[in-house]
N, C-alpha and C positions, 0 to 999 in steps of 0.2 A: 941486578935482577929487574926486568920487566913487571914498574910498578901500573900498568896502566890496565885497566878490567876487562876481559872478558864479558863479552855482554851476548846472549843468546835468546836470537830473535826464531819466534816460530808463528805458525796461523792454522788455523782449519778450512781454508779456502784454497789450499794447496801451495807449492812453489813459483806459481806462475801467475797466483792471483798481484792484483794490481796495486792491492792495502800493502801487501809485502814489499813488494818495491818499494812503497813511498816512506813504509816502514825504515829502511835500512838506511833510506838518503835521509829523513828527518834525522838520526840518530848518527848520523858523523860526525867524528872529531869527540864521542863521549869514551868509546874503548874502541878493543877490538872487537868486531863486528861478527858473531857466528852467526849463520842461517840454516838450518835444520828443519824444513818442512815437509809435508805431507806430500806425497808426489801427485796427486789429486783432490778434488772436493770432498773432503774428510767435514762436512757440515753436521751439527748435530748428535754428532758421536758421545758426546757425552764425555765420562771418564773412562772410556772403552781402551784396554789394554791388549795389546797382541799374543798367546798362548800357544793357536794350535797351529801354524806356519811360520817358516823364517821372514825374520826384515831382512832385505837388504838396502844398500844404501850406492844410489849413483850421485856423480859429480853433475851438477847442472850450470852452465857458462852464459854469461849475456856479451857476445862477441869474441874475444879475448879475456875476456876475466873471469875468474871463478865466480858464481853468485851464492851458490851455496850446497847444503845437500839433500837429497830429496829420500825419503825411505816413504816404503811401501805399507803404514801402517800407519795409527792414528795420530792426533796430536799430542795426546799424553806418552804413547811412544816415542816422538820425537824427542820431549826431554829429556826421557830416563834413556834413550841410548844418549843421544847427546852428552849426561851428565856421564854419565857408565863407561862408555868406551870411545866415545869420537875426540872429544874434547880433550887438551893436556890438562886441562887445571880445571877446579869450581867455578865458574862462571859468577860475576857480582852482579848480575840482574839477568831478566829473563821481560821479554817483552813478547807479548802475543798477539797479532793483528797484524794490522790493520782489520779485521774483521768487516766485510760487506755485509750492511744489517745489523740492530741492535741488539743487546744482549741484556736484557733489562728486564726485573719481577724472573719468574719461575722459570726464564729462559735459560738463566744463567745452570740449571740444572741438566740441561740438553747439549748449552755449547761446547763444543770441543776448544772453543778460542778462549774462554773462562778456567776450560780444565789442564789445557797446558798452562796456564800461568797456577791453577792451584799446584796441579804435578812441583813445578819450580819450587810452590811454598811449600810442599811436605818435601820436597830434599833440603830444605833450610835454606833457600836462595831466596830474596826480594825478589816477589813477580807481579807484575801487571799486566793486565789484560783491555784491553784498547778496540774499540766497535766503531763505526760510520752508521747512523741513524737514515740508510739508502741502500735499497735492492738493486740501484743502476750503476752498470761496470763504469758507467762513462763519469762518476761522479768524480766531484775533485775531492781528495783523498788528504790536498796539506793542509785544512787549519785541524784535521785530524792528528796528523803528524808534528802541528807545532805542538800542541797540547800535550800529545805523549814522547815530546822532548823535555820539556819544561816540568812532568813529575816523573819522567826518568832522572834526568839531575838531581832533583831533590830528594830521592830513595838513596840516588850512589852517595849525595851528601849525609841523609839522616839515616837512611836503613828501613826497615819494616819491623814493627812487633814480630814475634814469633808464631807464626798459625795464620799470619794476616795477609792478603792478596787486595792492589787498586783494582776495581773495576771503573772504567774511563767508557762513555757512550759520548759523541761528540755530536749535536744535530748538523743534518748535512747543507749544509748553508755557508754563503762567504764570509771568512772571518771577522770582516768588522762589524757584523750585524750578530754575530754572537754574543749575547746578555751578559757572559761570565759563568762561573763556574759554582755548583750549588752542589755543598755536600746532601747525600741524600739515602737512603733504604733502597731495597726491594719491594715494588711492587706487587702487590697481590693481582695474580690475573687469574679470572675465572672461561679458557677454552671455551671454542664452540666449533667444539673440530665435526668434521664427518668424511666417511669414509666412502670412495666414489666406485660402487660395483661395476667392474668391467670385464669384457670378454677378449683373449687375444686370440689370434687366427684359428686355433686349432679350437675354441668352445670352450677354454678353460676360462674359471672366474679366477678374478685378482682382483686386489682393490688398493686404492690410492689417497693416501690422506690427503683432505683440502678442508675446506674450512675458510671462517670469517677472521675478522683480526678477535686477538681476543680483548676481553672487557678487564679495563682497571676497576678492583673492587676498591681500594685503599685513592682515590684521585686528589688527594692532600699534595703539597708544591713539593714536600721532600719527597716523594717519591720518585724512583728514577727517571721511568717510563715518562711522567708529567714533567719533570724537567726540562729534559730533552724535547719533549714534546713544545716547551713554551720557550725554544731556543737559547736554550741553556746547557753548559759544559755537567754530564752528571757527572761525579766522582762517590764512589761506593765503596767501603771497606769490605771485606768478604774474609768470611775463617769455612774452613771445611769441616770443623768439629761441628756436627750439627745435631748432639745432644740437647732437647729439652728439659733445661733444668726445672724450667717452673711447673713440671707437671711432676718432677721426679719424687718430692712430698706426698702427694695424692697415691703415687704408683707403688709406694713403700708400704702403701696400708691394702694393697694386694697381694703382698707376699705373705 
């Protein structure tokens, strides 16, 4: 029997973005390589699931070779078909990214690249989740890909608590000027969005979020955000149980 893992790679930047690639060549020689992504810019999506249309799912080739498959619905879709029906076996890890852009403090609420790796942890599969601290397609994408070599190994070696997802933000910078890697939190960000009123041809309003970056309330060195930011590897624990226990005492004596 075929002891070697299944490993299933996915992104919210679609199957054509450029983290995915680099994703699949970093990650050679660890199993067998599935890639199941978004057939488009599935950015921000959140934990958004597919209900009122069908997925379907096309083959996508880079030359002669299969690269992967593409379906027409989010990233957390990508996994549960992937786990459900594409895939012959459970997959022993689940990698999400390369993600163009960080994922770091309240972001991680919005990504789609955070929620296929959580998806991965609520099927009971080790998943991680992997970001490029860079808006620019042209950035270089490998000391991102060495990084999410090197704690993919160590998952297939050690495994994951149960409930637990890496979040991996790499700054976009050449490797040998990367400080190292700094366990860290979520940052707290306090938005300063605004919504930009506009008119299209016909005189109807629409409006378009934009906005500043947002402000670290929390700017301590363990925070993600400041990590990264002072050229450093962040590495995040993440659970999706996000029960507050410490207020559950207090909430008891309003019942």
């Amino acid at each position: 029997m075929d002891q070697t893992p299944d490993i299933l790679i996915t992104n919210d930047d679609g199957i054509h973005a450029p983290g995915l690639r680099e994703i699949k060549e970093a990650l050679k020689g660890l199993g067998n390589l599935k890639v199941v992504a978004p057939d488009s810019e599935r950015s921000a999506m959140g934990h958004a699931i597919t209900m009122l249309h069908p997925l379907r799912v096309v083959e996508v080739s880079h030359g002669s070779e299969l690269f992967g498959l593409a379906i027409n619905g989010t990233p957390a879709d990508c996994v549960k078909l992937a786990v459900h029906s594409l895939l012959p076996r459970l997959p022993r890890l689940v990698v999400s990214g390369i993600n163009l852009g960080p994922n770091t403090g309240t972001n991680v609420l919005y990504s789609g690249t955070v929620s296929a790796a959580t998806e991965g942890t609520i099927l009971g599969i080790p998943s991680m989740a992997v970001s490029l601290r860079s808006f620019d397609k042209q950035s270089d994408f490998t000391p991102a890909g060495i990084y999410a070599r090197q704690f993919a190994e160590k998952i297939l070696a050690r495994g994951l608590p149960d409930g637990i997802l890496l979040n991996l933000n790499v700054p976009a910078i050449p490797k040998e000027t990367i400080k190292g890697v700094r366990l860290t939190r979520l940052a707290r960000y306090r938005y300063r969005d605004r919504y930009d009123r506009r008119q299209d041809p016909r005189g109807r309003d629409y409006f378009w979020l934009t906005g500043e970056d947002a402000e670290v309330l929390n700017p301590s060195s363990d925070a993600d955000a400041v990590a990264v930011e002072q050229g450093y590897v962040s590495l995040t624990p993440l659970c999706y149980d996000l029960t507050c226990r410490d207020f559950m005492p207090e909430l008891e004596g309003w019942i």
